[in-house]
C-alpha positions as CSV (number, residue, x, y, z in Angstrom):
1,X,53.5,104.7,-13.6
2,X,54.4,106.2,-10.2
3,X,55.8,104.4,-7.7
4,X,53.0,105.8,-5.1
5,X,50.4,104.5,-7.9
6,X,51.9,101.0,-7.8
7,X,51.4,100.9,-4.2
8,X,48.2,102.5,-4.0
9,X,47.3,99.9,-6.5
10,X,48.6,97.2,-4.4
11,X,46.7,98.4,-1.5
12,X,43.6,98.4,-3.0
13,X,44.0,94.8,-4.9
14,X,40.4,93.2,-3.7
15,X,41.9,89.8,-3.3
16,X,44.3,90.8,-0.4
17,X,42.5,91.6,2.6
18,X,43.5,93.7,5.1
19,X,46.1,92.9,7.9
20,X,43.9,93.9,10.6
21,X,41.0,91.6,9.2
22,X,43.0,88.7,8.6
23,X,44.4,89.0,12.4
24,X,40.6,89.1,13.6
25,X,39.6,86.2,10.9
26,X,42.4,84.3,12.3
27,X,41.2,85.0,15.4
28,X,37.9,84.2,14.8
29,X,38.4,80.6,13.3
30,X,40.6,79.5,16.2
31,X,38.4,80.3,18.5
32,X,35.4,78.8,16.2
33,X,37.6,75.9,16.0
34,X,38.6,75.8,19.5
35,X,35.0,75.7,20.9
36,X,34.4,73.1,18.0
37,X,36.9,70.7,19.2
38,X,36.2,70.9,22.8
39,X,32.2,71.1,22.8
40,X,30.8,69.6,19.2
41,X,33.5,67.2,18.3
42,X,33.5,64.8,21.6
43,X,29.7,64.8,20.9
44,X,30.0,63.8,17.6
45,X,32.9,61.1,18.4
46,X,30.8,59.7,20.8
47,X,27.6,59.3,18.3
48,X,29.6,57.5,16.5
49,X,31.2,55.6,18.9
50,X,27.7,54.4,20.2
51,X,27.1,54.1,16.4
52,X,29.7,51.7,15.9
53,X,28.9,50.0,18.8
54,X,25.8,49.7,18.0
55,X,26.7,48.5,14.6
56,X,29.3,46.3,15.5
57,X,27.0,44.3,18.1
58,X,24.0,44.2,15.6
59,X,26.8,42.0,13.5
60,X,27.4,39.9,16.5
61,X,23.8,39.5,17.1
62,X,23.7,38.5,13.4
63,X,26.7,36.0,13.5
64,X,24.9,34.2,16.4
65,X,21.9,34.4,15.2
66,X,23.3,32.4,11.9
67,X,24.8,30.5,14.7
68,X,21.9,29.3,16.1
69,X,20.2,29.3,13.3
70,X,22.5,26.9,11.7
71,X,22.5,24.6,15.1
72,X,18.7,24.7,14.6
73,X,19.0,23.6,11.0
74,X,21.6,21.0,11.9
75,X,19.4,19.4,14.8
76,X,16.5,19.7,12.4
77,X,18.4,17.5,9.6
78,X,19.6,15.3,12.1
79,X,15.4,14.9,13.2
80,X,14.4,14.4,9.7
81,X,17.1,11.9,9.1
82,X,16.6,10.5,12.7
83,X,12.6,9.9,11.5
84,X,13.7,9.0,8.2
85,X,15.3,6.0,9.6
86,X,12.5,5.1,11.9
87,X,10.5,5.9,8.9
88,X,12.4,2.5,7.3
89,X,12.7,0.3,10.3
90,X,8.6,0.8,10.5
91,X,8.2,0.2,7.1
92,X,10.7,-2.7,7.2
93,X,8.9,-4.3,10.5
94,X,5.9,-3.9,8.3
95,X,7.2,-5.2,5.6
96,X,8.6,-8.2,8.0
97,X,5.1,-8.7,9.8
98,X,3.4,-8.7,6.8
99,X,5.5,-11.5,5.5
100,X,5.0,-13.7,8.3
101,X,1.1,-13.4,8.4
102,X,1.0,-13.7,4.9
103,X,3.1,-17.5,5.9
104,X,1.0,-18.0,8.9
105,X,-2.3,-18.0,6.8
106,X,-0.8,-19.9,3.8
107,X,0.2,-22.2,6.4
108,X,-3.2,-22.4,8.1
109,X,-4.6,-22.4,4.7
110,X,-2.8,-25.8,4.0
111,X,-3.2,-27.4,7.3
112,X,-6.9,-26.5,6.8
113,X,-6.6,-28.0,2.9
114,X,-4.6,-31.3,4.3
115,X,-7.6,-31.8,7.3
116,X,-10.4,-30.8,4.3
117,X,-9.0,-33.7,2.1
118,X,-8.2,-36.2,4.9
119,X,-11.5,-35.9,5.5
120,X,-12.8,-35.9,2.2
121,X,-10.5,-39.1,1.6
122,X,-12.0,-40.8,5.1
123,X,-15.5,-39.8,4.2
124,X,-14.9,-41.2,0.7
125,X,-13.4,-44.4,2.3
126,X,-16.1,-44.7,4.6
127,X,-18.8,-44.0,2.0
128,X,-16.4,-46.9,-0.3
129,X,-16.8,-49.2,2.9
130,X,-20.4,-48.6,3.4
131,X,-21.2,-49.1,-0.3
132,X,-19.2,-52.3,-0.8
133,X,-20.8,-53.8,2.6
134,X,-24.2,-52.8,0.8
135,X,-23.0,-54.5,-2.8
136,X,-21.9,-57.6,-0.6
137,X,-25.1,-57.6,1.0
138,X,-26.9,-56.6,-2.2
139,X,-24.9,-59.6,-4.0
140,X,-25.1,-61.8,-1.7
141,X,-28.5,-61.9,-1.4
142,X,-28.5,-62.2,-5.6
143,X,-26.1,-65.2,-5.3
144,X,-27.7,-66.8,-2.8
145,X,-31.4,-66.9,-4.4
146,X,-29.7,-67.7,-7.9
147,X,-27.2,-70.3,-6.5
148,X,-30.6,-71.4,-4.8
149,X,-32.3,-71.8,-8.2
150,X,-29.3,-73.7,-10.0
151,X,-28.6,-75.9,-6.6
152,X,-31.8,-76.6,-6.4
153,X,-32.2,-76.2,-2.8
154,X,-33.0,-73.2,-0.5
155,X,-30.1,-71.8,0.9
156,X,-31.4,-69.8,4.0
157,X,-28.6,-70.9,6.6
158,X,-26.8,-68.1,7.5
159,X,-23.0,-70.0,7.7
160,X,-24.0,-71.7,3.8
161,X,-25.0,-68.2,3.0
162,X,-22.0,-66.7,3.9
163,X,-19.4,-69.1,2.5
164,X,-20.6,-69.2,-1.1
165,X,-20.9,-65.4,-0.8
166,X,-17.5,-64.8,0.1
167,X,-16.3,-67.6,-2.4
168,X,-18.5,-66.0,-5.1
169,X,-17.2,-62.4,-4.4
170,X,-13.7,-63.7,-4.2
171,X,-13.6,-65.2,-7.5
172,X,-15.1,-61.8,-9.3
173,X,-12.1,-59.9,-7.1
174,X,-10.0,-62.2,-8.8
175,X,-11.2,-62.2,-12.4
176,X,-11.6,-58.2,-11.9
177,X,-7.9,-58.5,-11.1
178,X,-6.7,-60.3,-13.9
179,X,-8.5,-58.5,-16.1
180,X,-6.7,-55.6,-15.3
């Protein structure tokens, strides 16, 4: 081959361009570049700027928000354990109160027992008193009419009547006593 072939083949290789168009590309992209770097790229650094901004103090809202919220929760355990504890001391008081009434009327319920019998015993004793004053009477009347019938004579005085009464009655106390 020729050199003049070799170089007309060279000069017409498709992946070589053209000095003059690769001056003009050149050209072309600096200047593309150029008004790239001063017009869309401060635009763009400053989206993203406000983007980061923007991110960065949603995360600040978020950490003090979690703050808060964690404040909230701890005041709100401190509540619950705060009513928990009043909770107790009521139920405790309660507890307490109930305790003491519960004493009161056991104590009222005995006084009540103690004055119930103490009467019961005084009404019994009384009853006792009335019904042995009625026997004596009752007896004495029975000894006088039959001590009247074995004497022989009436015995209608009221002093007589009363001593062999009381001597009667006092020897049946007395063989009722042995007896025993």
């Amino acid at each position: 081959m020729s050199p003049l072939l070799t170089i007309a083949a060279e000069a017409e290789n498709p992946l070589v361009p053209p000095i003059p168009e690769l001056v003009i590309g050149l050209l072309a992209f600096v200047i593309v570049f150029g008004f790239l770097a001063k017009k869309l790229l401060p635009n763009i650094n400053k989206v993203l700027e406000e983007r980061r901004e923007a991110i960065e103090g949603g995360i600040e809202k978020a950490e003090a928000a979690q703050t808060e919220a964690q404040s909230v929760l701890e005041q709100y355990k401190a509540q619950l354990a705060e009513a928990r504890h009043e909770a107790a001391r009521l139920r405790q008081e309660a507890q307490e109160q109930g305790a003491s009434l519960i004493a009161e009327m056991r104590a009222e319920g005995q006084r009540q027992r103690e004055e119930i019998i103490a009467a019961g015993h005084a009404q019994i004793e009384a009853d006792r008193k009335a019904a042995a004053s009625a026997l004596r009477q009752d007896v004495g009347k029975l000894a006088t009419e039959l001590a009247g019938k074995l004497v022989g004579e009436s015995l209608e005085d009221h002093a007589r009547q009363s001593r062999v009464i009381d001597r009667f009655l006092g020897e049946l106390e007395e063989k009722a006593e042995a007896a025993r």
